[in-house]
C-alpha positions in Angstrom: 27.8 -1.2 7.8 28.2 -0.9 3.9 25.2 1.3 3.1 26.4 4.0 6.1 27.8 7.2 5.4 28.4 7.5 9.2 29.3 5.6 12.0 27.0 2.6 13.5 24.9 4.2 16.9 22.5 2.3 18.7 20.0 3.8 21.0 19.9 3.6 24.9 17.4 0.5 24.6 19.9 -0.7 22.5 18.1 -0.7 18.9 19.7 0.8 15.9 19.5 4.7 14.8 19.7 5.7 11.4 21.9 7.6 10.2 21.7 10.9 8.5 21.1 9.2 5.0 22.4 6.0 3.2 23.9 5.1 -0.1 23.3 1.9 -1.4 26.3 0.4 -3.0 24.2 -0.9 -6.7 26.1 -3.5 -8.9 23.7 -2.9 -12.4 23.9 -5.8 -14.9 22.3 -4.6 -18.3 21.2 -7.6 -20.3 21.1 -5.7 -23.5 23.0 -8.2 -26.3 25.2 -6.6 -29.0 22.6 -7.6 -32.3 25.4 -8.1 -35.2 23.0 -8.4 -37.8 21.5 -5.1 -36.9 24.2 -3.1 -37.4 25.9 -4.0 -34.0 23.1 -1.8 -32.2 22.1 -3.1 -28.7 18.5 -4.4 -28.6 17.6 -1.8 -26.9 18.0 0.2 -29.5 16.7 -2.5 -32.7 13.3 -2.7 -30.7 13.3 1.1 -30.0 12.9 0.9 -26.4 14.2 2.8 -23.8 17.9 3.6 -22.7 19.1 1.8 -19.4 21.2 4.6 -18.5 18.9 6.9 -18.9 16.2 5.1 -16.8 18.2 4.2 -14.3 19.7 8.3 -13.6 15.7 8.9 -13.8 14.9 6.2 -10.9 18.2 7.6 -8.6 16.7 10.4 -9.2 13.2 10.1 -8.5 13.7 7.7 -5.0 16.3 10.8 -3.7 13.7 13.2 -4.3 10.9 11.4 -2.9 13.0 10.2 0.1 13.5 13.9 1.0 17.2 12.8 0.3 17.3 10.2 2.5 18.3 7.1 -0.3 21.3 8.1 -2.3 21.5 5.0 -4.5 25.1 5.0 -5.7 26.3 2.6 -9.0 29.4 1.2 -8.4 30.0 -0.8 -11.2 27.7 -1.4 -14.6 28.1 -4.7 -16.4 26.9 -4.7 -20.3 26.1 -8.4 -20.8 26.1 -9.3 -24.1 23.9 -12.4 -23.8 20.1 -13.3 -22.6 19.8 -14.7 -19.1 19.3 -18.0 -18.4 16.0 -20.0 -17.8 15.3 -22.0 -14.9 15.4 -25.3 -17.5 18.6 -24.0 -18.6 17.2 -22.0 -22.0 19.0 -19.2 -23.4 17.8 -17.0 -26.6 20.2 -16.5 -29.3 19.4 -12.9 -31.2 18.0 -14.7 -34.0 15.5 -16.9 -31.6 14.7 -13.9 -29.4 14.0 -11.4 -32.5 11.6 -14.0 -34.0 9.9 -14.0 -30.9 9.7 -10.4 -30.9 8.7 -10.0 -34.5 6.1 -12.7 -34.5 5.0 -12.0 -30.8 4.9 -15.6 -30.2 7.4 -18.1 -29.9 7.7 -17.1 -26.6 10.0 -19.7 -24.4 7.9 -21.3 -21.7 8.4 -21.5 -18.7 9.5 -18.1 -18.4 11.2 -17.9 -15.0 14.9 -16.7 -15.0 17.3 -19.2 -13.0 18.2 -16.7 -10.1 20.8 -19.0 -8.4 22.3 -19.2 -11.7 23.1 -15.2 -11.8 24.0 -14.9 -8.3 26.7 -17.4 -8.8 27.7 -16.1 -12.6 28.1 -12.4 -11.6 29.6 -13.6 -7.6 26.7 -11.5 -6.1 27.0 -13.9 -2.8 30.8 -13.1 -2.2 30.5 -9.5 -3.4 27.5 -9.2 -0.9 28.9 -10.8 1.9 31.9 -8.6 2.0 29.8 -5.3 1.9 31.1 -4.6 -2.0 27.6 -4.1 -2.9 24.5 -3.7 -1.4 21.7 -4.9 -3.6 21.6 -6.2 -7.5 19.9 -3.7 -10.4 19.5 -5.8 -13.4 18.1 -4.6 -16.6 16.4 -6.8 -19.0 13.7 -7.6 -22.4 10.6 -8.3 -22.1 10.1 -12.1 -21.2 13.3 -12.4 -19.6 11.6 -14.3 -16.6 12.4 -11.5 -13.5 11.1 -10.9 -10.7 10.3 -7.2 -10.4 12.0 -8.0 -7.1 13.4 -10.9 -5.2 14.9 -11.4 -2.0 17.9 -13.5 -1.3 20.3 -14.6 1.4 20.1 -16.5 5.5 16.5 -14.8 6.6 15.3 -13.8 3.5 11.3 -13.4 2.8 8.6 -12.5 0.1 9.5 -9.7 -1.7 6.9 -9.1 -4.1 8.2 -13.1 -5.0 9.5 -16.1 -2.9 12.8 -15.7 -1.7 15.9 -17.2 -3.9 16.5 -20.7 -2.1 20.2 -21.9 -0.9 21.5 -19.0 -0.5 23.4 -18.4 2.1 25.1 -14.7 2.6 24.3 -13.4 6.4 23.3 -10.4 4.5 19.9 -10.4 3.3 19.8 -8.5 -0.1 17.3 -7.5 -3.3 17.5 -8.3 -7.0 15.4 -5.9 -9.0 14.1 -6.5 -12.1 13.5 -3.7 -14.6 12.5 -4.0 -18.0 13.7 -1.6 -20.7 10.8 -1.8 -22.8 9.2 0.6 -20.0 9.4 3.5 -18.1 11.0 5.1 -14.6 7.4 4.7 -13.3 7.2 1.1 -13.6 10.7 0.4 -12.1 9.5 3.0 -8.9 6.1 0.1 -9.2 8.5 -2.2 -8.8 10.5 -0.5 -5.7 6.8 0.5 -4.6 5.7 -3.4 -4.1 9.1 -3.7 -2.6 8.4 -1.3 0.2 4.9 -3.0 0.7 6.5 -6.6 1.2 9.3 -5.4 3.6 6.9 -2.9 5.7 4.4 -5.9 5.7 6.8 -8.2 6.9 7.9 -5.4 9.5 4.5 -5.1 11.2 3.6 -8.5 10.9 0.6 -7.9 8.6 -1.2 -5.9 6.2 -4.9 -5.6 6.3 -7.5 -2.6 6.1 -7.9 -2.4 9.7 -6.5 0.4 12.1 -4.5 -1.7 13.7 -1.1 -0.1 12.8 0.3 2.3 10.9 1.2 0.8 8.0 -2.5 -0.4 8.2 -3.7 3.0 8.5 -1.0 4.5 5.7 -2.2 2.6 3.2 -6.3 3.0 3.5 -8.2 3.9 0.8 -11.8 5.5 0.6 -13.3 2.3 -1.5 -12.2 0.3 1.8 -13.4 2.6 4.1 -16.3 2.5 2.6 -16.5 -0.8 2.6 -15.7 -2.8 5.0 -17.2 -2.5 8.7 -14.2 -2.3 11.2 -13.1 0.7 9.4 -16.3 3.3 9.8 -14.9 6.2 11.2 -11.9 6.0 9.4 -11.0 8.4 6.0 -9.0 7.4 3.2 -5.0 7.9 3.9 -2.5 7.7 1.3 -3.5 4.3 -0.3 -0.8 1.8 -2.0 1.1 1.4 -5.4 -1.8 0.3 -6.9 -4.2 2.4 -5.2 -4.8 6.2 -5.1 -6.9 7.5 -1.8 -10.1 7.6 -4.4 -9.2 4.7 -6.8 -12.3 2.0 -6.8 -9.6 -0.1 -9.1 -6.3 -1.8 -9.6 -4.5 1.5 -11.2 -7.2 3.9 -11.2 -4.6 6.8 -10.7 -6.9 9.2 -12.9 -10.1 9.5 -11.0 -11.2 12.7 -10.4 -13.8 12.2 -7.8 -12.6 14.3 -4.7 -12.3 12.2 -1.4 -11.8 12.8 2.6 -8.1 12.0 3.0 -5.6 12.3 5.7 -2.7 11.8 3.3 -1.2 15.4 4.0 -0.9 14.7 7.9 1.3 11.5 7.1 3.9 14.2 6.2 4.0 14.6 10.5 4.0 10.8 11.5 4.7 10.0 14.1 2.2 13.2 15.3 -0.6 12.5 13.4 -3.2 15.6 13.9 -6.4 14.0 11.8 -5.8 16.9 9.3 -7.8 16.1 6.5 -8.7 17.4 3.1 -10.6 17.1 -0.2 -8.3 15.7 -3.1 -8.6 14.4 -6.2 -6.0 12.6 -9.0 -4.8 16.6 -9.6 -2.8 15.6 -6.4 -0.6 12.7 -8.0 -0.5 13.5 -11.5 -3.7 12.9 -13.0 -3.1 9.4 -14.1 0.7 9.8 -14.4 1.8 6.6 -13.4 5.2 8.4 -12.4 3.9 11.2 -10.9 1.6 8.7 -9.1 4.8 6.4 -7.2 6.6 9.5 -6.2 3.8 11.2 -4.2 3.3 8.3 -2.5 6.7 7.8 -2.0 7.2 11.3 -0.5 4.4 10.8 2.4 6.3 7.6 3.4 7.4 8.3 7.0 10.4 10.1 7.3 10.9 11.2 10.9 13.7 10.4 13.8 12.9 7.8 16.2 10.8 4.7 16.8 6.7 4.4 17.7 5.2 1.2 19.4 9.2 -0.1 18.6 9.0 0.9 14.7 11.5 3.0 13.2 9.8 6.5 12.5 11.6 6.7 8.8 10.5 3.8 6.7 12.9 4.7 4.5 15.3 2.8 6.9 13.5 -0.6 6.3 12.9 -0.3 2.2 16.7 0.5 1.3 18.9 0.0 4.8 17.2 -3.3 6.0 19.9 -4.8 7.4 20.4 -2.6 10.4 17.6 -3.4 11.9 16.2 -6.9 13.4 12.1 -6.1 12.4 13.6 -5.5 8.5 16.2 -8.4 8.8 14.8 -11.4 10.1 
């Protein structure tokens, strides 16, 4: 297996173990054009936006940490491109169209959506999949470059946050992220954070607020508990990307109305006590949209072994899904 550091095992009921951690092999392709008329700066730099290199070390970073150094993303090659991508009608920017956009914020090229067969079979992404070379796609990009902040692609592959990429046709399923320079390290963890809820979705065959499961349950917040009838009894959990255990809207990370929450006793899944406490946005970063994505991150389950058939560490399905059948198919 390409993202293993260790040797495949398989249980006694035959089902795949994890292994102690895994490195995903990253091919990064940094759409960030040389702008001659500028000085030969990158546009990254002529529209004073972030540095790739630097976000990307901080994301690494961030999904090791939170992962309780389970996901040791590793970039095994970085490709400058020194172009714009190309549109799904077969548009390109020049730097001159592109930097009138920018300047005039207008202009924009419509439609917007990037031509993802295109890439895959520019950058051979199939064949450097298929042979285990790499394991998923990191690009970097401008604002309106069309991406997906993520897309699946490959035989089996299913919403990630987007339809999948049609035709093609790896046996490997793999993920094309989309990150935009203009922003930060907590917008590219959103980004992996709607990944996770697409693939654990598609894991336990739905996602609902109902007690029904545990990715159910994980992801309850006190608005819906308060809200909706099959849930009384229930307390808020550790909520979604979007929602903090007491947020009463989309990105309401900043709320400093204390709730019931069970969040803490996630940390022990699969042997949930009921533990709850009082907390408040002082918990994940008072608004910090950062600070937000890695405390949820870090109470995704992490423990050995499977309950009612799912893996214990869900860390497995969001960056190792090909090992195992629920993540794969």
């Amino acid at each position: 297996m390409a993202l293993s550091v260790s040797s495949a095992k398989t249980a006694r009921n035959g089902s795949p173990v994890p292994p102690p951690y895994v490195a995903p092999k990253v091919l990064v392709l940094n759409f960030d054009p040389i702008i001659e008329a500028e000085g030969g700066r990158r546009l990254h730099e002529v529209a004073k936006w972030n540095d790739p290199r630097a976000l990307t070390q901080g994301y690494i970073d961030d999904v090791r940490k939170a992962s309780g150094d389970y996901v040791r993303y590793r970039v095994v090659e970085w490709r400058d491109v020194d172009a714009y991508p190309v549109k799904k009608d077969g548009f390109r920017y020049t730097d001159e169209s592109y930097l009138s956009a920018f300047r005039k914020k207008t202009e924009w090229h419509q439609p917007d959506a990037i031509d993802y067969v295109k890439l895959i079979r520019e950058f051979d992404l199939e064949r450097r999949v298929e042979s285990g070379e790499i394991d998923e796609v990191w690009v970097h990009s401008m604002p309106y470059a069309g991406m997906w902040e993520s897309t699946m692609a490959g035989k089996g592959a299913y919403w990630c946050n987007s339809p999948p990429v049609p035709g093609i046709d790896t046996s490997r399923i793999f993920v094309i992220m989309g990150f935009n320079y203009e922003r930060g390290v907590g917008e590219m963890l959103e980004n992996l954070g709607h990944r996770t809820e697409s693939i654990l979705t598609h894991v336990y065959g739905s996602w609902e607020p109902k007690p029904t499961h545990a990715w159910n349950r994980f992801t309850l917040y006190d608005k819906q508990v308060k809200e909706v009838p099959e849930l009384m009894g229930q307390l808020a959990a550790c909520g979604n990307v979007h929602y903090a255990p007491n947020s009463t809207k989309d990105y309401q990370w900043g709320n400093p109305t204390p709730v019931w929450s069970t969040c803490s006793d996630w940390r022990n899944y699969p042997n949930l006590s009921g533990q709850r406490e009082f907390v408040d946005a002082s918990e994940w970063g008072n608004g910090d949209i950062r600070k937000h994505h890695v405390w949820w991150f870090s109470h995704l389950p992490r423990a050995r072994g499977r309950t009612d058939g799912k893996l214990n560490n869900w860390w497995g399905y969001v960056a190792d899904f090909n090992r195992y059948p629920e993540s794969r198919e």
